[in-house]
N, C-alpha and C positions, 0 to 999 in steps of 0.2 A: 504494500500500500504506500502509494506517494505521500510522503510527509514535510511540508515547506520549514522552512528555516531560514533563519538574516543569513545565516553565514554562508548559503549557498545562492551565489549572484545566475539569475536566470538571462538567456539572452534576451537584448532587448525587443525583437521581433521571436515570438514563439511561434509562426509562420515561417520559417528561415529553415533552410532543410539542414538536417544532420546524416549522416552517410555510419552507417555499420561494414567493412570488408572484411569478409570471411569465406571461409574454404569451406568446399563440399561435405565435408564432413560434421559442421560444424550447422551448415546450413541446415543437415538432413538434421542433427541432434536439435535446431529450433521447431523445425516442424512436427517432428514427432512428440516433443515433452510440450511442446508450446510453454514454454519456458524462457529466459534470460539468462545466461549463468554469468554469474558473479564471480571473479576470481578473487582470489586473495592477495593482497596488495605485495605484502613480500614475496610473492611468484610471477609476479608481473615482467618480470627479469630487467629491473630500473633499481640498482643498489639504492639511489636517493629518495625513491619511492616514500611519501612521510618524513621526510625528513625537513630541516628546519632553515633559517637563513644563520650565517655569523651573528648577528645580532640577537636573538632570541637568548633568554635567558633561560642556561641552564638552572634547575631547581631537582631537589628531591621529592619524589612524590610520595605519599604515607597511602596506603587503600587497609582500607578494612574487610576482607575475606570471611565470607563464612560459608563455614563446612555441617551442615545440618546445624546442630544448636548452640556451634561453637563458633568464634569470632574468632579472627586473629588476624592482628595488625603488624603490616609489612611497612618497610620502606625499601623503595627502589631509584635508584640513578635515574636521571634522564634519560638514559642510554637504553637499558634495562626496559623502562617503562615503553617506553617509543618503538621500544624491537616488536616489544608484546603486541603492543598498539597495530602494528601491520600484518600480525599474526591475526587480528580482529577484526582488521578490517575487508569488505568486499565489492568490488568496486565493475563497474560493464560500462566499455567508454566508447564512445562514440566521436566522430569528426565532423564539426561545424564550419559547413562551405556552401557559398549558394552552387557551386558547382563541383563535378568528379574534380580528385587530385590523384595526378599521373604517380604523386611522389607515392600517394596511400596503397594505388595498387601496387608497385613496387616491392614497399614496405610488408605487406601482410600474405599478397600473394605472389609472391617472387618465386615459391617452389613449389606449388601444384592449385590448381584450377579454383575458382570461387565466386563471387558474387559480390557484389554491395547491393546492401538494403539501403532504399531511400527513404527517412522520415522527416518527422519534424518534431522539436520540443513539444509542441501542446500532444502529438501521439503519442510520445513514449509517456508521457507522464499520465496520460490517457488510459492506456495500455496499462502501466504499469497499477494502476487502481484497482484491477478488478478482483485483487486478493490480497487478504488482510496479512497473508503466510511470513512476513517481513515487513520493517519501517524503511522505506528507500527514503533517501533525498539526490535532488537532483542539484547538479548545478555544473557552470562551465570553468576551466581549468585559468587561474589566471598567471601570466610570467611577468617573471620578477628577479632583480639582478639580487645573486644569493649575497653578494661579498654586500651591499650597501641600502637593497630594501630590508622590512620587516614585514612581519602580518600584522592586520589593521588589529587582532584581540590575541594575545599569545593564551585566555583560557579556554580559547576554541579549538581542542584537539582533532577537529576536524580539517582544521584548513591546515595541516601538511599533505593533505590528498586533495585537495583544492586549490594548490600553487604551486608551481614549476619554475624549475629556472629559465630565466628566456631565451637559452639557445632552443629550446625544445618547444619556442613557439608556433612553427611549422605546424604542430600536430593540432591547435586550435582543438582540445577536447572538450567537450563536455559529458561528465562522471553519473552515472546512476552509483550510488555507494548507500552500503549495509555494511551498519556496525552491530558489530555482535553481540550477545548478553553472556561470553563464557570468559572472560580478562583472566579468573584462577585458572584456569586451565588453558589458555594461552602463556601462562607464569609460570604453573607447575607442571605441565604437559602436553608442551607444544606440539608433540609428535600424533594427538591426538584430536587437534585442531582438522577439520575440513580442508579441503582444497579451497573448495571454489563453496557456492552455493548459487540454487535455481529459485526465479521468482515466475510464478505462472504470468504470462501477461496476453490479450486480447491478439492476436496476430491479424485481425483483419480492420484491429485498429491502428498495430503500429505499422505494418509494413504497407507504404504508398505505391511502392512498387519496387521491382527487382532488376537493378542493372547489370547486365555481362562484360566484361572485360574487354578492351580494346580490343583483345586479337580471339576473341571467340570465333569459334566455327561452327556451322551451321548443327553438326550432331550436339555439341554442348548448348545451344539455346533448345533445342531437343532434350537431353535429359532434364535440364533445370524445369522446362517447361511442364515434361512430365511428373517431374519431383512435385510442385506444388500442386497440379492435377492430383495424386495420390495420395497427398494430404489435403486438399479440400481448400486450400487456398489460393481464393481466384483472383490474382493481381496480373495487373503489366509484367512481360519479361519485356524490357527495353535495352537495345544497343548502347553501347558507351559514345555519347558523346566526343571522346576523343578520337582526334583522325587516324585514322591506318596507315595513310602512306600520304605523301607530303603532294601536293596543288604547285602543276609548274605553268 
């Protein structure tokens, strides 16, 4: 279930299309669970993942854990706490562009076949309402130079997953994130922590349509076509916008 929050900056047109690019595999695993999956921020494979600017004050943090009827107060390093914190967190990111980026197919499917979903902010968040099974919030990723900004609230543990540094402005994301209710057990047993986690969402609310890759051929808009034939989702397949071969 979509849950608003100050700390998470919406774009200012929520008409403004957001792109998902994903691989076959990935596409088949949305159609079938009708599903989102959320991964986990420390698998994201971005070491700074949550992490802070130089300015940000380091502090100890005290939690109070309770194990059935027993309480028992911790303290942990900033380090400590923040590692957990990623271990907690789960996050499904999307790319905000009013059009395709060459660079994002590139990036996600450089080694075998896929798709981009086309949406838009007001559908994911749409979408993502139609089940209470999680508290999502949404919001879009902002950059920020690490050595000399800060974050506008250092006691919004949120926004290490809501700020980037800004070479990594290219990727213009904006995050679906689920933070989790198990911190002792990302503390005491992280090996026991989830991958990822799935939030059912509406698929014939969020997905606008379904673009194929520059260099699709004609049997891959064929299987894609029948993929969502056989799960019941009746969208656009459309061509990518991008040229094929250069105009002399």
């Amino acid at each position: 279930m979509y849950i608003p929050i100050d700390a998470c900056q919406l774009p200012e047109n929520m008409e403004s299309r957001i792109w998902r690019y994903i691989d076959i595999p990935k596409l088949v695993s949305l159609l079938d669970t009708r599903s989102l999956y959320f991964s986990r921020a420390d698998l994201l494979g971005d070491p700074f993942e949550g992490s802070h600017p130089k300015t940000f004050s380091k502090t100890e943090f005290k939690l109070v854990i309770e194990q059935g009827e027993k309480k028992q107060e911790i303290t942990l390093s900033s380090e400590a706490f923040y590692s957990a914190l990623r271990r907690n967190t789960f996050i499904n990111c999307w790319h905000l562009n009013p059009d395709e980026s060459h660079a994002m197919w590139s990036v996600y499917l450089h080694e075998q076949p896929g798709v981009a979903i086309q949406s838009t902010s007001n559908r994911l968040i749409s979408a993502l309402s139609i089940d209470e099974q999680h508290k999502v919030n949404v919001g879009r990723v902002r950059y920020i130079d690490y050595a000399t900004d800060s974050f506008p609230d250092e006691n919004q543990t949120i926004h290490g997953f809501l700020y980037k540094h800004k070479c990594y402005e290219h990727e213009r994301e904006l995050r679906a994130i689920i933070r989790a209710d198990h911190i002792p057990t990302s503390i005491f047993s992280p090996d026991k922590v989830p991958l990822g986690k799935v939030h059912p969402v509406d698929l014939d609310v969020l997905v606008e349509r379904i673009v194929l890759p520059p260099d699709a051929s004609p049997w891959f808009e064929k299987v894609v076509t029948s993929l969502l034939r056989r799960y019941g989702l009746v969208k656009t397949v459309a061509h990518s916008s991008i040229p094929r071969k250069p105009q002399w």
